[in-house]
C-alpha positions, 0 to 999 in steps of 0.5 A: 517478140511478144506482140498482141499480148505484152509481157504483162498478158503473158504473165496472167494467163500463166497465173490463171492456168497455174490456178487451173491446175492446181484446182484440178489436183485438189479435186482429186486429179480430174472431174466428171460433171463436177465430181471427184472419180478418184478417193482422196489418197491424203487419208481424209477417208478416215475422217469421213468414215461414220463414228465408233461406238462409244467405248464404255467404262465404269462399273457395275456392282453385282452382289447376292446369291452364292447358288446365282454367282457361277452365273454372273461370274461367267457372265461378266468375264465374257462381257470385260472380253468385249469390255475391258473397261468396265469393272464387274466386282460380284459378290457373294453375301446371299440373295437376302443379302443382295437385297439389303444393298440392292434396296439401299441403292448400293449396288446396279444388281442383286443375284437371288436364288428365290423371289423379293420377299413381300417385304423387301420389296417395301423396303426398296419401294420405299427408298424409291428403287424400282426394279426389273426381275428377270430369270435367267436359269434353272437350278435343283437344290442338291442333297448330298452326303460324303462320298464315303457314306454307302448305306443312304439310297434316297430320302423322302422329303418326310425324313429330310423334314425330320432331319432339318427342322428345328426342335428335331431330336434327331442325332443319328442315322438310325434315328431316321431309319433303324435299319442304318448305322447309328452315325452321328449326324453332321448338318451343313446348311447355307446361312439365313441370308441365303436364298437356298436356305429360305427355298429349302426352309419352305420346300421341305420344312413347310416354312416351320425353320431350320434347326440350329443346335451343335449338329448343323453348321451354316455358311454363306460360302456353298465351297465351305458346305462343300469341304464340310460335307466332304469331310465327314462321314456321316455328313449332309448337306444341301446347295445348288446344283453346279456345286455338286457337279463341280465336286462330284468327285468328292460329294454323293447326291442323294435321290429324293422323294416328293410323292412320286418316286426317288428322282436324282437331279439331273440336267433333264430331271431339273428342266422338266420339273420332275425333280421334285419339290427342289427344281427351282428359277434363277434371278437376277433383280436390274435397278432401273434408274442403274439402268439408265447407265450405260455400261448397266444397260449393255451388261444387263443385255449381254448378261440376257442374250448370252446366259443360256450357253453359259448356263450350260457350261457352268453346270445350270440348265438355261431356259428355254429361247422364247423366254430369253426372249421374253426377258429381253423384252423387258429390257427395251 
């Protein structure tokens, strides 16, 4: 019965096509000039697939400008949506104070309401921190006064002049104007460590210093000139333009003269310049070793593509596209 082959070649022409076949299901069930027609249906097209971006961690310390804080606070809560992983602590000891931890290498960013001043810039160059300063809004120092005070219509940077600096003898409104109430006078001003409080210091008092006597109070805290303000009747005060906003409801700002005429700070007014002497640039300083982090560098990046929109919602005025643009560029 098995002539010509023998049971043995029988037997190895069964072992042979058996090796064919399960070839051929290994290569997907079929072949068309040696390769595969079909997708593997075994899950090996998850392992093929090109790798995720890495998922990122960390932390990335943030301190300085209360006037800036709105900013980076929104910022870093739309950045943790997409980074859950990254702490993003910001803090709020004032540009001058951002800037001593940002010199000392203890935090990746610095908030500031002004420019590095001559001689913090010695102090980070000295312990070997380079920087990137890079804007990120507009903003209009505000002045305001209680919601119940109805005789101030504007002030003149002269008479603000003579209300704030030091060595002033000013203690009532009818001081600055006779025709006004004799109403004690109530001082509220961001502290020495701020940026508002050096912008306003050289703006309006020519750098001579702001007085500090029983009738002013300063705080580093902008909801605390806030609460000040609002609460007293013959109050005034001065802090960026998103804390009025936020309060309106409680605070009066004040139209002020710089030579051209009585102008109120509005989104537009800010933006064109004619708030004048008080429209002022926004900032944030990035180390550039912390940048060499990679949770630093994606944040400062989102912080720059994404801060005009934000800018808007929380009351700021965002720069125009071509100088975000420009920004970005400083980051490549």
């Amino acid at each position: 019965m098995l002539k010509g082959k023998g049971f043995k070649g029988i037997l190895m022409s069964t072992m042979v096509a058996a090796l064919v076949f399960a070839a051929a299901c290994g290569n997907g069930g079929g072949s068309n000039n040696g390769s595969s027609t079909n997708q593997p249906s075994n899950g090996n097209a998850a392992t093929e697939a090109p790798a995720t971006e890495t998922k990122l961690s960390g932390e990335v310390k943030i301190d300085g400008s209360s006037t800036v804080f709105p900013l980076t606070e929104a910022a870093a809560e739309e950045f943790n949506k997409e980074h859950p992983d990254v702490r993003v602590p910001v803090g709020v000891s004032g540009t001058g104070g951002g800037f001593k931890q940002f010199c000392k290498g203890e935090i990746a960013i610095a908030d500031a309401s002004r420019h590095i001043k001559e001689e913090e810039a010695t102090i980070c160059k000295d312990a070997g921190i380079e920087y990137t300063e890079l804007s990120v809004a507009f903003d209009g120092l505000s002045i305001v006064v209680s919601k119940d005070n109805d005789f101030i219509d504007h002030l003149t940077v002269e008479e603000l002049n003579k209300i704030f600096v030091t060595g002033s003898t000013v203690k009532t409104w009818k001081d600055v104007r006779p025709e006004w109430p004799s109403e004690p006078i109530v001082m509220f001003s961001p502290g020495a460590d701020s940026g508002t409080y050096d912008y306003f210091n050289e703006a309006i008092l020519e750098k001579a210093g702001i007085r500090n006597d029983k009738q002013i109070s300063f705080s580093e805290d902008d909801n605390t000139l806030v609460q000040g303000v609002a609460g007293s009747k013959g109050g005034i005060g001065y802090f960026g333009f998103a804390y009025y906003e936020e309060n309106q409801d409680k605070l009066k700002v004040v139209p002020v003269d710089g030579g051209k005429g009585a102008i109120e700070p509005t989104h537009e007014t800010i933006k064109d310049g004619t708030y004048a002497p008080l429209s002022r640039p926004l900032f944030i300083y990035v180390s550039k070793k912390e940048l060499e982090r990679p949770e630093v560098a994606a944040f400062t990046k989102y912080y720059i593509n994404n801060i005009g929109p934000l800018a808007d919602e929380v009351g700021y005025i965002a720069l125009p596209d071509d100088k975000y643009a420009e920004e970005a560029a400083k980051l490549q």
